[in-house]
N, C-alpha and C positions, 0 to 999 in steps of 0.2 A: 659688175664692173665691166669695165670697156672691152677686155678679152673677150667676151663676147658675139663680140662683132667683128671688122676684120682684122686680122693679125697686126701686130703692129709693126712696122716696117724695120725699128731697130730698138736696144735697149733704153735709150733715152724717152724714145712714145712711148712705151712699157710703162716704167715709173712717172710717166705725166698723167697718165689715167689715173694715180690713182692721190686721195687725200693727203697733205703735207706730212703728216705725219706715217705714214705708211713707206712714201717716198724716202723721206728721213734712212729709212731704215734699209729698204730696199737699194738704197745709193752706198750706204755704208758698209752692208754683204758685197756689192760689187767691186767696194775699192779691196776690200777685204781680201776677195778673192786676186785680183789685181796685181796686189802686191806680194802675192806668189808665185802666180803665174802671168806676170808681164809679156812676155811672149805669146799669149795665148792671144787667139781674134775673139769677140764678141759679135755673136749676130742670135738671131731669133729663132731658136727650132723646138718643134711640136709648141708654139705660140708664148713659148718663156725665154727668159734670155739663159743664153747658154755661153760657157767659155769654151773652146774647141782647141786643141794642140794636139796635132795629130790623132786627132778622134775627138768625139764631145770628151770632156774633160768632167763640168760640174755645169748645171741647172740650179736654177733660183725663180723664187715667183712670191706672190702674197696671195689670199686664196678670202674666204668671207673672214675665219675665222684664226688664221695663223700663217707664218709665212713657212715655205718649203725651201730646204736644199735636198735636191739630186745630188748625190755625189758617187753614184751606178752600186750596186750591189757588194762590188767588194769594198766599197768605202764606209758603208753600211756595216758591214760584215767586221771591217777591221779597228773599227771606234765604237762595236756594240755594247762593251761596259760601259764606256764613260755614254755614253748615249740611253741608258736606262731611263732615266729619266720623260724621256720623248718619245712621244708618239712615231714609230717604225714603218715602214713597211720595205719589201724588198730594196728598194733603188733612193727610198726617200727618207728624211725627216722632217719631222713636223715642230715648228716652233711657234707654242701659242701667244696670240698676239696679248701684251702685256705684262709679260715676263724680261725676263733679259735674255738678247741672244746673246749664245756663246762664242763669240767673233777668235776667241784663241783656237775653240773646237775646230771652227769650219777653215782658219789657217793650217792646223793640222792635216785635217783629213784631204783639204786642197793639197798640200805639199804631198800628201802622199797617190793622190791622184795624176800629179805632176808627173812624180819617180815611173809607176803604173804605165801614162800614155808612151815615158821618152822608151822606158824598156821595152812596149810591144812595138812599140815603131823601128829600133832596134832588133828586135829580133827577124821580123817583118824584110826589112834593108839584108840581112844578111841570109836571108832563104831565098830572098830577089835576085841577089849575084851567085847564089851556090850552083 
């Protein structure tokens, strides 16, 4: 797919690369994610779209064979029962294409990456004026 070649300039070129139905999907994790973290900016890093609030917040992408959410290691860490299911690894999930994504899952664990950034940026703000 078009990742490949050069980065794409914002999340919209992102999911144009790729087949309707892929985008489908891809569009619907974003609003997903969206409408928990409205606040949050959308731009492109390490070549995926990313939400960023006070730090990356959650990553998204679609891959040959499944789509991924980032949602950093303790997001991982703190939904690993109900994520049994899914292919793991430290910072990611893997959701294979043809199944259904879990769109309530990745509200949750957004919301919880939310709480995560506002607190470290909080504690961050208060060691900055001590």
């Amino acid at each position: 797919m078009s990742t490949k070649n050069a980065p794409p300039k914002d999340i919209d070129a992102y999911i144009a690369a790729f087949p309707p139905e892929i985008q489908e999907v891809l569009q619907k994790i974003r609003l997903t994610i969206k409408a928990v973290a409205p606040d949050a900016t959308e731009k492109i890093s390490y070549q995926i779209p990313t939400f960023y609030l006070k730090g990356n917040l959650v990553h998204f992408a679609a891959f040959k064979d499944h789509f991924a959410f980032f949602p950093t290691s303790s997001g991982v860490e703190k939904f690993k029962e109900e994520l049994s299911e899914y292919k793991l690894s430290r910072g990611t999930i893997q959701f294979p294409f043809g199944k259904p994504i879990p769109y309530d899952l990745i509200t949750r664990i957004t919301k919880f990456r939310v709480g995560e950034n506002l607190e470290r940026a909080k504690i961050k703000e208060k060691e900055h004026h001590a």
